[in-house]
C-alpha positions in Angstrom: 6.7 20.3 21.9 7.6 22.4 25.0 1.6 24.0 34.2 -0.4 24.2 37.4 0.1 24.8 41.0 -2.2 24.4 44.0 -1.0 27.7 45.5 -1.4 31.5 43.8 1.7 33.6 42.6 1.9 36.7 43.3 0.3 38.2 39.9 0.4 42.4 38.4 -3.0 43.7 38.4 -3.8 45.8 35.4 -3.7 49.2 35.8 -5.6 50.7 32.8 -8.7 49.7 31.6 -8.6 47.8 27.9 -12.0 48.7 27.0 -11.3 52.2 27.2 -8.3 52.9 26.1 -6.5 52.1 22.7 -4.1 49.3 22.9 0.0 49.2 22.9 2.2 47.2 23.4 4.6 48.9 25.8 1.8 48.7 28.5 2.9 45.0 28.4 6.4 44.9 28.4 6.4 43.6 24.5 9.3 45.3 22.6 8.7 46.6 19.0 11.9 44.7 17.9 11.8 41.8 19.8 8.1 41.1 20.8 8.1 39.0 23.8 11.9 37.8 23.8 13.7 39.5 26.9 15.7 42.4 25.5 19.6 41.8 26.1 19.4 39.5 28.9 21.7 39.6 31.6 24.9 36.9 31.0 25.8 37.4 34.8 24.3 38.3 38.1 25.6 40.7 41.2 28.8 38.5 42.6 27.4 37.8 46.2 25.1 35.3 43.5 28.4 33.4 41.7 27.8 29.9 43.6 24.7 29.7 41.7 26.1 30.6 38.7 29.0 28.2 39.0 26.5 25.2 39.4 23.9 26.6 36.8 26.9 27.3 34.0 28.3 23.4 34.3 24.8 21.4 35.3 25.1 19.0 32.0 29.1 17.8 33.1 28.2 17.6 36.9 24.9 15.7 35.2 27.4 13.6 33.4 29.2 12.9 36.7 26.6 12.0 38.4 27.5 14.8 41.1 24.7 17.7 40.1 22.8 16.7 43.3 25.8 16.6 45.5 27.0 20.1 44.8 23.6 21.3 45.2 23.2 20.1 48.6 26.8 22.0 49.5 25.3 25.0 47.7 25.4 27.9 50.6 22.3 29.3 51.6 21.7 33.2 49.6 19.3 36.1 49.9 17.6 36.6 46.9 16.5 40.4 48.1 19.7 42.2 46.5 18.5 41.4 43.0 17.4 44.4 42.0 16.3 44.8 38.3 13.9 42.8 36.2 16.8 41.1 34.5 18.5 40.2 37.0 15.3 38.4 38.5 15.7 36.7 35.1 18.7 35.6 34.9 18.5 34.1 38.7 15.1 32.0 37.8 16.9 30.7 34.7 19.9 29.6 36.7 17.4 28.1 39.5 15.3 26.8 36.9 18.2 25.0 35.1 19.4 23.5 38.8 16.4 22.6 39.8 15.7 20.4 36.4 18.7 18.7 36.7 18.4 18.3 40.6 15.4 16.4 39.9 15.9 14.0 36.6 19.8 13.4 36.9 19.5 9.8 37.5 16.7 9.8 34.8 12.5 9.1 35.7 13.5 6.1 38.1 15.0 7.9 40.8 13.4 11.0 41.1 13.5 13.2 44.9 10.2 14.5 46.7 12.3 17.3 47.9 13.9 20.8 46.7 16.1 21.0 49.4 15.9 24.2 51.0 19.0 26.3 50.0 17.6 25.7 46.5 13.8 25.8 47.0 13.6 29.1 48.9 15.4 31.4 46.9 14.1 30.4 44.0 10.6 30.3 45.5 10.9 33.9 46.3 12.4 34.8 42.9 9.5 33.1 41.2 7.1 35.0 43.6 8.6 38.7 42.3 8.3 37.8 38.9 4.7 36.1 38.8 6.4 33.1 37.3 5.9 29.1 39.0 9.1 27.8 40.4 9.7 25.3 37.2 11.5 25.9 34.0 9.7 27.9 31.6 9.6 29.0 27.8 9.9 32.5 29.4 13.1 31.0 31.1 14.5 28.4 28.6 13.7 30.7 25.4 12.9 34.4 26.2 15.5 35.4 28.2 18.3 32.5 27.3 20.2 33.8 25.0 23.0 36.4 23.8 24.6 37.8 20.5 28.1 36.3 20.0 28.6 39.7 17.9 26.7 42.3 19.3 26.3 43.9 15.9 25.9 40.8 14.1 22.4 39.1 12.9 20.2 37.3 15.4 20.4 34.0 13.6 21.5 30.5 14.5 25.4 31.3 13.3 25.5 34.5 16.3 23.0 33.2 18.9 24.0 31.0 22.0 22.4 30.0 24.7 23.7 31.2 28.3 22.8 28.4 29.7 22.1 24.9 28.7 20.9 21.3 30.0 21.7 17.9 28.0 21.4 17.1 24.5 24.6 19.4 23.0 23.8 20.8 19.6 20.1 19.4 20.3 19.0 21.2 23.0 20.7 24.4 21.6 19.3 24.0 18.4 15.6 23.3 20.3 15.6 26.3 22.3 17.2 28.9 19.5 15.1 27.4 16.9 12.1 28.3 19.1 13.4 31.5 20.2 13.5 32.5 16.2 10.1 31.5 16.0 9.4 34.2 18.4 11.4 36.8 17.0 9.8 35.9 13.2 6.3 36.8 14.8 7.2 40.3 16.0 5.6 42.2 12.6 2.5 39.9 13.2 2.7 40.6 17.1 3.2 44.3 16.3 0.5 44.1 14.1 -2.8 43.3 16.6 -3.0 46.7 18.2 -3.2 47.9 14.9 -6.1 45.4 14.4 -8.3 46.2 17.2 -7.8 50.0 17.0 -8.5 49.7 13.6 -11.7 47.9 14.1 -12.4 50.1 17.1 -12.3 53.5 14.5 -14.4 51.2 11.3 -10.9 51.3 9.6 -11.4 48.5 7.0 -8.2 49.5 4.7 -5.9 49.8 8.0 -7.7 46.7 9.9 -6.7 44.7 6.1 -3.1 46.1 5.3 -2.6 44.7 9.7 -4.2 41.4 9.0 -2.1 41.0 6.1 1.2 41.3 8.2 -0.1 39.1 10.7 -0.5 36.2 7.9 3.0 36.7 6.5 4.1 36.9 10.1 2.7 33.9 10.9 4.0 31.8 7.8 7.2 33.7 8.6 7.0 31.3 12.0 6.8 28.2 10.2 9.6 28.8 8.1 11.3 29.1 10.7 10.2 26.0 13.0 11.3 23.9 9.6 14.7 24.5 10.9 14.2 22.3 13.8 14.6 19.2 11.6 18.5 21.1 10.5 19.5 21.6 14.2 17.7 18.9 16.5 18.5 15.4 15.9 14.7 13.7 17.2 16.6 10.8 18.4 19.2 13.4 20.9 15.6 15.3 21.5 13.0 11.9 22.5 16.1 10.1 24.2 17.9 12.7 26.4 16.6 16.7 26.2 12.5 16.2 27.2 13.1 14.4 30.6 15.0 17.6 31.6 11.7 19.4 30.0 9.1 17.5 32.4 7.8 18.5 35.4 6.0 17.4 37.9 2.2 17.1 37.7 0.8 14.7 35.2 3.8 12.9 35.6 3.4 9.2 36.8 7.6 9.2 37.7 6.5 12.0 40.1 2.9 10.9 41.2 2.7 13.3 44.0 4.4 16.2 43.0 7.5 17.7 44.5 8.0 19.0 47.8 9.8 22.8 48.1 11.8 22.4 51.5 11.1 25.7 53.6 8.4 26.8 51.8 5.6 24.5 52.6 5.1 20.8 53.4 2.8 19.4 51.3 3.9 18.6 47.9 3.2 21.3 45.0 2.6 20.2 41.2 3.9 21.8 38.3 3.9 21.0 34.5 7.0 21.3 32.4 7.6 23.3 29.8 5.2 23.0 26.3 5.4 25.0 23.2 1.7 26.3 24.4 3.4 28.6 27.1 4.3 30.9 24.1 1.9 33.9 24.4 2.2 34.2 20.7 -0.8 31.6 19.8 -2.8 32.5 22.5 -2.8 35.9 21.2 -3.6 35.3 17.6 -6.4 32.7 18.8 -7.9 35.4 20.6 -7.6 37.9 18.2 -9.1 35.6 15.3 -12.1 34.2 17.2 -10.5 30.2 18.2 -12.8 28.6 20.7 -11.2 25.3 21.8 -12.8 22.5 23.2 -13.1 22.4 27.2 -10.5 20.2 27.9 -8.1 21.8 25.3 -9.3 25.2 26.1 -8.3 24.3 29.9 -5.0 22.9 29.6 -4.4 26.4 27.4 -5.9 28.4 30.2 -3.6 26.8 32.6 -0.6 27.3 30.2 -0.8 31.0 30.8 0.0 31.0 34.5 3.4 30.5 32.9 3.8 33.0 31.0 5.2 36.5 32.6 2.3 38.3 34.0 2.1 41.6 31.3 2.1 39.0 28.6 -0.6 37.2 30.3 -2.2 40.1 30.8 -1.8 41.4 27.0 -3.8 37.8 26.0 -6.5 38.4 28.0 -7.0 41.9 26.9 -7.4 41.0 23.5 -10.2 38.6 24.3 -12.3 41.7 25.9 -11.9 43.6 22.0 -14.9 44.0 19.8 -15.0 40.6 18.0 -13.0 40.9 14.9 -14.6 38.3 13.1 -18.2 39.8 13.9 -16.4 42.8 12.4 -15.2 41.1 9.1 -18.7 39.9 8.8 -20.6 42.9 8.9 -18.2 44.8 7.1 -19.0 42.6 3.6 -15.6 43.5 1.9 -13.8 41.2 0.2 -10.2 41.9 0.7 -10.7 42.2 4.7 -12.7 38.7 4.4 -9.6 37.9 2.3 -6.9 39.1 4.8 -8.8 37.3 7.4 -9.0 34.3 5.4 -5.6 34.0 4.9 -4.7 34.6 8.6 -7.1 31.8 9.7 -5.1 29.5 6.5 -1.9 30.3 8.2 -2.4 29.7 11.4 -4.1 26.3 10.8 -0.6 25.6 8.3 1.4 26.0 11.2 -0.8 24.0 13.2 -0.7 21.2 11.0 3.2 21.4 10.4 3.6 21.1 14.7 1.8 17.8 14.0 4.2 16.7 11.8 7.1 17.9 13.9 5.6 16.0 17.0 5.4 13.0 14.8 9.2 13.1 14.1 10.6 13.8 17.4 8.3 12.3 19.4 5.4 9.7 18.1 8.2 7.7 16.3 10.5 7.6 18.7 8.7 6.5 21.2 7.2 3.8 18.6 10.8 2.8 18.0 11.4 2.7 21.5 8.6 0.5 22.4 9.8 -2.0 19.5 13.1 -1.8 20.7 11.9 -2.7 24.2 10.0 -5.4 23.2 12.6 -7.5 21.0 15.0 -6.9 24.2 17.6 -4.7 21.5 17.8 -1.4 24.0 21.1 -0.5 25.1 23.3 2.1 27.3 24.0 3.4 23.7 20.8 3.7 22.0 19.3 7.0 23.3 15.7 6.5 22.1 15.5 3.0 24.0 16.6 4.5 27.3 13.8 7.6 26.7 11.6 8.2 29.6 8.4 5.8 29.2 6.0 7.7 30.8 6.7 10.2 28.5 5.7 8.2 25.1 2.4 9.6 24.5 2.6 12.8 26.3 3.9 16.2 26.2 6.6 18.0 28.6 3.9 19.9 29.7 1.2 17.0 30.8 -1.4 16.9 27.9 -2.3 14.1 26.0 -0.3 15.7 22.9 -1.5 14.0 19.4 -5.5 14.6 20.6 -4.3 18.0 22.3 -2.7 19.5 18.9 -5.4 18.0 16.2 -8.0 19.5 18.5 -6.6 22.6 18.6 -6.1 22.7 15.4 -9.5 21.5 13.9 -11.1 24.2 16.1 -8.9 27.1 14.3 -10.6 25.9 11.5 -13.9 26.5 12.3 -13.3 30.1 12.6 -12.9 30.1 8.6 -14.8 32.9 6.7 -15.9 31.9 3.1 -13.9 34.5 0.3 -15.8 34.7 -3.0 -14.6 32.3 -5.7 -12.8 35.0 -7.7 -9.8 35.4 -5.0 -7.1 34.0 -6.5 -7.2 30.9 -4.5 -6.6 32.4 -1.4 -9.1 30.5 0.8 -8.4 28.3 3.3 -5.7 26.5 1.6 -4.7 29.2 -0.4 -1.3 30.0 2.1 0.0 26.1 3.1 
């Protein structure tokens, strides 16, 4: 449920070469415990930065008040050069990405600006240039680095995680982002997991290439487990009616036809999409890794997605796609429990696939069919959140794509990659895991 630009970031270049040397994960800034979540973000940044953080920490009451755009404009102009480390560079793109959403939707998709002003646009220009990130909030902003421990020592679950900042929608938009970020951290034995894949398959390991496509496919059911919580913490009417606006960007967006101007840093308008569940690296990698070839205009919109994402994770996606095919590998191979561990990766990944469909359905195709009824019997009211939902939003994702088509494609085309597995495996084919 969570872009493009007309103008290039500023993007790492590899430094080592992937088809000669083994893979690992620390190349790419992924951590062994926490895959690609931000280890320990930053709650603060240097004090010379606190008028930002005084706006960023209360943008849902001045929102509320109707004065986000006021305090903005009185915002003093700041350098962003004496942010140092990589988490502080975090920490200020999530604060400028949080103003800067509520800057442009506070008084909802019919009043939108077509200009950043200046004392906001620049900085976080410049920020966004350091980090190879576009100046629109991302899942790398909202859910990778948005978070803390209430108890340091205590478990990273929903009762000790909190978000450092936050944007309308209360428990909703808490529960949307945390819920997401659990997702992340339930993939990190499967994420973990694909260097040991294509190492394994680079060295003819069958047994070590099996045991690591078997942690991938618990990983990934371990994901879905965990996106079934969504329906304990986010209420889809608090989700359709109030949290996506502040989720949308501004290409593909007929409130914002023309995109949005960034005052000081060029004239003509720029075009960015908002934040979609495909910015995750996490698919992409596991679609590379297993073979998915999406359709062109699916496969696009997921290319695109990408310029999103940090630039090491990017990086770590498209080094998996220049691997000796592993399918070709299970193929040639002939042995049943690697077509079997295979088998079961492809069956897990399409489960997960099909249960996003059914959590889009909830949250957002039946809201927005409620809405429309609402609309047309003349029953909407100040009150009733789904009736006052965005409109151009009703059959569309945050991030621009046409979403029902976009997700069945996608996954349809994960199933194409399926491997038959002799009759005698226990029922462990393609619908053997769901």
């Amino acid at each position: 449920m969570w872009g493009a630009h007309k103008v290039p970031l500023t993007v790492p270049m590899a430094t080592t070469s992937p088809d000669s040397e083994r893979l690992s994960l620390e190349a790419y800034h992924i951590s062994a415990e926490l895959g690609f979540i931000l280890p320990e973000p930053l709650t603060e940044v240097p004090p010379y930065y606190q008028p930002w953080m005084e706006i960023a920490q209360h943008v849902t009451e001045l929102i509320d008040s109707h004065m986000l755009r006021s305090r903005i404009l009185q915002m003093p102009m700041l350098n962003p050069a004496f942010l140092e480390s990589h988490r502080e560079l975090r920490m200020a793109h999530l604060a400028l990405s949080i103003m800067t959403m509520g800057y442009i939707w506070q008084e909802g998709e019919n009043d939108t600006v077509k200009m950043l002003p200046r004392n906001l646009a620049v900085p976080y220009w410049e920020v966004s240039q350091r980090l190879g990130l576009p100046p629109i909030l991302t899942h790398a902003d909202a859910v990778l680095a948005n978070w803390r421990k209430r108890d340091p020592d205590g478990p990273f679950d929903m009762d000790n995680l909190e978000l450092l900042l936050s944007l309308p929608g209360g428990d909703s938009v808490r529960g949307f982002f945390l819920v997401t970020l659990l997702v992340e951290k339930a993939a990190v034995p499967a994420l973990t997991s694909i260097p040991v894949v294509i190492n394994g398959v680079r060295d003819g390991d069958v047994k070590t290439v099996t045991r690591a496509l078997e942690d991938i496919s618990q990983g990934i059911k371990d994901m879905t487990d965990k996106l079934k919580l969504m329906h304990v913490y986010v209420d889809p009417s608090v989700f359709y009616g109030i949290v996506r606006i502040y989720l949308s960007g501004w290409k593909d967006n007929p409130s914002m036809p023309e995109g949005l101007v960034y005052e000081g840093v060029q004239e003509e308008p720029l075009e960015f999409s908002g934040g979609s569940a495909a910015q995750s690296s996490l698919l992409h990698c596991f679609d590379q890794l297993l073979g998915v070839q999406h359709e062109p205009q699916s496969g696009a919109f997921l290319t695109r997605m990408r310029d999103y994402m940090p630039p090491a994770h990017k990086r770590f996606i498209r080094d998996i796609s220049r691997q000796p095919p592993l399918r070709t590998f299970v193929q040639e191979q002939a042995s049943e429990p690697l077509t079997r561990a295979f088998q079961l990766c492809v069956a897990n990944l399409l489960a997960m696939r099909s249960y996003h469909i059914n959590v889009v359905s909830r949250y957002i195709t039946v809201p927005a069919a409620r809405a429309r009824q609402l609309r047309t019997q003349g029953k909407s009211s100040a009150g009733d959140t789904v009736s006052r939902a965005p409109t151009v939003l009703e059959d569309r994702g945050t991030g621009g794509s046409g979403i029902m088509c976009f997700l069945k494609s996608v996954r349809n085309r994960t199933r194409d990659v399926s491997l038959p597995v002799k009759a005698n495996d226990n029922g462990q084919g393609l619908n053997g895991s769901s």
